[in-house]
C-alpha positions as CSV (number, residue, x, y, z in Angstrom):
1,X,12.6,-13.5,-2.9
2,X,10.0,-14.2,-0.2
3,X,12.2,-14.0,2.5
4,X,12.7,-10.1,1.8
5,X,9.2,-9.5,2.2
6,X,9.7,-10.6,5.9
7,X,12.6,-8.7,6.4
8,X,12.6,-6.3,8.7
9,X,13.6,-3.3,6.8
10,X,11.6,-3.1,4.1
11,X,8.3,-3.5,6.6
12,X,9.8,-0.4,8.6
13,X,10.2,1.1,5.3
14,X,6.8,0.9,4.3
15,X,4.6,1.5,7.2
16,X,4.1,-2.7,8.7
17,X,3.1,-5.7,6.6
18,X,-0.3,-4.5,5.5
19,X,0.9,-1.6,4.0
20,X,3.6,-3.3,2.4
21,X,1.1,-5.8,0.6
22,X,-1.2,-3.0,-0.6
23,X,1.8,-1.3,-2.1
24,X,3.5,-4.8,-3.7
25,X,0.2,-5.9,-5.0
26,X,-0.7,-2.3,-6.6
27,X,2.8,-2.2,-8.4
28,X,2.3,-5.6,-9.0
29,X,-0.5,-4.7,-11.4
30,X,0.9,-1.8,-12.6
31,X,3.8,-3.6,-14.6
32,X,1.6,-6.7,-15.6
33,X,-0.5,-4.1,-17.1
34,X,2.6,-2.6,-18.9
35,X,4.0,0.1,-16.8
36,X,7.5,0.5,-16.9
37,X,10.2,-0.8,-14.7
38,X,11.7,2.3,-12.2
39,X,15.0,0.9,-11.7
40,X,18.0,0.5,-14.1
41,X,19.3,-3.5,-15.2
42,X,15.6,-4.9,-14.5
43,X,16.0,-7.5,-17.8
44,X,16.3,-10.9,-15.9
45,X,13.7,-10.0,-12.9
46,X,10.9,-10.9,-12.3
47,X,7.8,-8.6,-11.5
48,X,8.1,-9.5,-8.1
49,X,11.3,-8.7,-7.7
50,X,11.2,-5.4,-9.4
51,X,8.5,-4.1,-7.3
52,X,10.8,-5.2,-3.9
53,X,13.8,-3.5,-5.6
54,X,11.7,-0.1,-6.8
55,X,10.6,-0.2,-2.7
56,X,13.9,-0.6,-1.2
57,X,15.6,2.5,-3.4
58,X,12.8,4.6,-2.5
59,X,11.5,4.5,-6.1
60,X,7.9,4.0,-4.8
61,X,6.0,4.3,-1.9
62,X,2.1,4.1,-0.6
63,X,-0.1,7.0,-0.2
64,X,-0.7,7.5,3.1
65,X,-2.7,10.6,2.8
66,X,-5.4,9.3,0.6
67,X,-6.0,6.7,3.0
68,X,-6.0,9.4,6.1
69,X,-8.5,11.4,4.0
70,X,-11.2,8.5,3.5
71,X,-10.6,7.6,7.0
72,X,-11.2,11.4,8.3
73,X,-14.5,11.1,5.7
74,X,-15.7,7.9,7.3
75,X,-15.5,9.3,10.4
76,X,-17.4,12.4,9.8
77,X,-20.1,10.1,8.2
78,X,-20.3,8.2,10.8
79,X,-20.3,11.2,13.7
80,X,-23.2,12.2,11.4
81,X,-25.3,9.3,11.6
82,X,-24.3,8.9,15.3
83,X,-27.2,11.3,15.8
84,X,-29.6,9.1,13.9
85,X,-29.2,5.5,15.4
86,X,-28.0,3.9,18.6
87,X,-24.7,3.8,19.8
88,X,-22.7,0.7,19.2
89,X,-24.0,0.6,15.0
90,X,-22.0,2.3,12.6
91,X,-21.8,2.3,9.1
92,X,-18.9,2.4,7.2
């Protein structure tokens, strides 16, 4: 089971390894907390191995543009205070 969190094509899948553990540990939640299973014959799995399966049929995927849109706003905060303080500090 953990040697399919190293392979190769799921990583590409996702977006590289960070991405990947956001998304696993997200789902990961999700069904501890109840959610249901996306894929079909899911009986003898464990969470883990759900959440791998629902990412390699496409079931789920991460959110890239909720995280471009926090990063475009902590930009434009920090462009903002750029005017206000000395190069080299920023806050994020």
């Amino acid at each position: 089971m953990l040697e399919e969190l190293k392979s190769e094509e799921i990583i590409n899948k996702v977006g590289g390894r960070f991405k990947l553990a956001a998304l696993v540990q997200r789902r990961l939640t999700e069904l501890l907390q109840g959610s249901r299973p996306l894929i079909e014959d899911s009986e003898n799995m464990t969470p883990m191995q759900i959440v791998l399966q629902e990412i390699l049929q496409d079931k789920i995927t991460i959110d890239t543009a909720t995280y471009t849109r926090k990063v475009e706003t902590i930009i434009e905060r920090r462009d903002e205070d750029d005017d206000d303080e000395p190069r080299g500090k920023h806050r994020y």
